[in-house]
N, C-alpha and C positions, 0 to 999 in steps of 0.2 A: 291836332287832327280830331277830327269828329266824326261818330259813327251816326249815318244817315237812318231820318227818321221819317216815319209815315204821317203825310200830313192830308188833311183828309178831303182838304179841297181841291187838293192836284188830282188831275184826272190822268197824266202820265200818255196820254196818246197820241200827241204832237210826233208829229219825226224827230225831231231832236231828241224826244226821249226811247225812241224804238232807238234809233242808232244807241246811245249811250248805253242802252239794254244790253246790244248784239256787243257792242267791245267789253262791255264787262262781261260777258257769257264768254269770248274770246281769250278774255287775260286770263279768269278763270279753270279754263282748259288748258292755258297752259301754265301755268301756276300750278297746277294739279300734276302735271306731268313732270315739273321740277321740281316738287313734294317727292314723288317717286322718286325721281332719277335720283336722286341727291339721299334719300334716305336706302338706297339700295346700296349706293357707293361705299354709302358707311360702315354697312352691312358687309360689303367682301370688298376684304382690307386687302392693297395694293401690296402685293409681295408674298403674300398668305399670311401664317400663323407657325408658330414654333410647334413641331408636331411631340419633339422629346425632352426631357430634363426637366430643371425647377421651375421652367418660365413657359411651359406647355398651354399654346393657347393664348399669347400675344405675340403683337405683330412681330416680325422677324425683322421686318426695319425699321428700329423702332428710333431706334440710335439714328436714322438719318435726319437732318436738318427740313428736308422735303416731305416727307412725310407726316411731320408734325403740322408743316402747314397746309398740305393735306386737309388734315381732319380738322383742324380750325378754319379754312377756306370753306369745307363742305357743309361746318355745323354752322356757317354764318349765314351760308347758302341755301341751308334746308329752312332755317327762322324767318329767311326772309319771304323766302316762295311761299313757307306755312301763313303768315302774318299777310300776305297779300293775297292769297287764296279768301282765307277770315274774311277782309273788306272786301274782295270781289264777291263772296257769295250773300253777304246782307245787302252789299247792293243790287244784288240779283234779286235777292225775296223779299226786300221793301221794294219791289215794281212802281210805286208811285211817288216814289222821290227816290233818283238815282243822281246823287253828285255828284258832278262835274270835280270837285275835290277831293271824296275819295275815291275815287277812279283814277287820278292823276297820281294821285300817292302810290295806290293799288300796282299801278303798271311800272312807276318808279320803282319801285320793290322788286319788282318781277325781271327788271331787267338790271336792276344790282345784282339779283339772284343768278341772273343768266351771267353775268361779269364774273364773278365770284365764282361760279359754279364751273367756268372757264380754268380758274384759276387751281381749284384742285383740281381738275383734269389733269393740268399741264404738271402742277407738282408732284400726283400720283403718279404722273407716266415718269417722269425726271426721276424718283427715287427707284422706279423697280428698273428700266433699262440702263441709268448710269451705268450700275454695276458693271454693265456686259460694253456699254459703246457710248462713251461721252459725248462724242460726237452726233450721236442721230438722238439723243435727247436732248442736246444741245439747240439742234434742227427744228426740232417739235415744240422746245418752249419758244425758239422765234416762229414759227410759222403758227402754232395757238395765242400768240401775244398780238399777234397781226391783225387780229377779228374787229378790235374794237378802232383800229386804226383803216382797215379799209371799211365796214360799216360809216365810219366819218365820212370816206372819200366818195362811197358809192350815194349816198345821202344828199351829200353836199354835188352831185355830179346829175343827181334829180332834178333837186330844183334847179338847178342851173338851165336846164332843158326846157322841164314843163313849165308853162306860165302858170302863174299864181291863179288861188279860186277866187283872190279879193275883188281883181276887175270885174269876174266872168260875175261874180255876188252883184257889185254896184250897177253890171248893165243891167240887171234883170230888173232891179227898185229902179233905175229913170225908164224902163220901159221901151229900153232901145233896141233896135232888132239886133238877135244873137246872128251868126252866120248860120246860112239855113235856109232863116225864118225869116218870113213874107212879111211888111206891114200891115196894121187893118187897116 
């Protein structure tokens, strides 16, 4: 991977590079908000804190299995949002060369980060309700495990519908009338 450079004969104001701009100012924003969300998490630990005795001031479940994955889910998840934020934002401020490759990496990040980030969710919820009802945390890692599996379905149930932009691309280069539009 390669950090984009300014090069000084690019003038950057095609469409293709306004677009490439606006999704990277997009991932960005949200990359930033998974920086947060993920470094708050870590911040107020699932279960609380031991309030008395020689262990005053760490987690009080510490001992669970879930928990531990927890904070290694969320510290993989806050590196990775951090680390895509990084390439989204030089690709934002070298404005005259925005790559298409790291942007692609940038968003891949961002949405491991969102996977992941998923992932202590479900673990921190699993270790603090266990305790009290196996059953409705049981419920909650199947129904939080579910995302990336209907994300697939609803994706895949898109294009299924919409026609592709490849056609609507090639009528426009032979110059063939779009529905619409009139000949000259």
């Amino acid at each position: 991977m390669c950090f984009p450079t300014w090069d000084p004969n690019s003038i950057g104001t095609s469409a293709e590079d306004k677009e490439m701009i606006q999704v990277a100012n997009t991932g960005s924003v949200v990359a930033a908000i998974l920086v947060t969300v993920t470094f708050a998490a870590a911040l107020t630990i699932p279960g609380g804190c031991k309030a008395d005795g020689p262990n005053a001031g760490s987690p009080s479940l510490i001992h669970k299995p879930a928990l531990v994955v927890f904070f290694i889910s969320d510290a993989i998840a806050l590196c990775l949002s951090r680390v895509a934020l990084v390439l989204l934002l030089t690709s934002t401020i070298v404005e005259k060369v925005c790559t298409r490759k790291t942007i692609a990496y940038s968003l891949t990040f961002v949405f491991s980060a969102i996977c992941i980030a998923l992932i202590a969710f479900i673990s921190g919820f699993y270790a603090v309700i266990s305790v009290e009802s196996t059953w409705v945390a049981i419920l909650v890692c199947i129904i939080g495990s579910s995302f990336p599996f209907l994300l697939a379905f609803l994706q895949c149930s898109v294009y299924a519908v919409t026609p592709s932009a490849v056609p609507v691309a090639k009528e426009a280069n032979n110059k063939t009338p779009i529905i619409g539009e009139q000949m000259a």
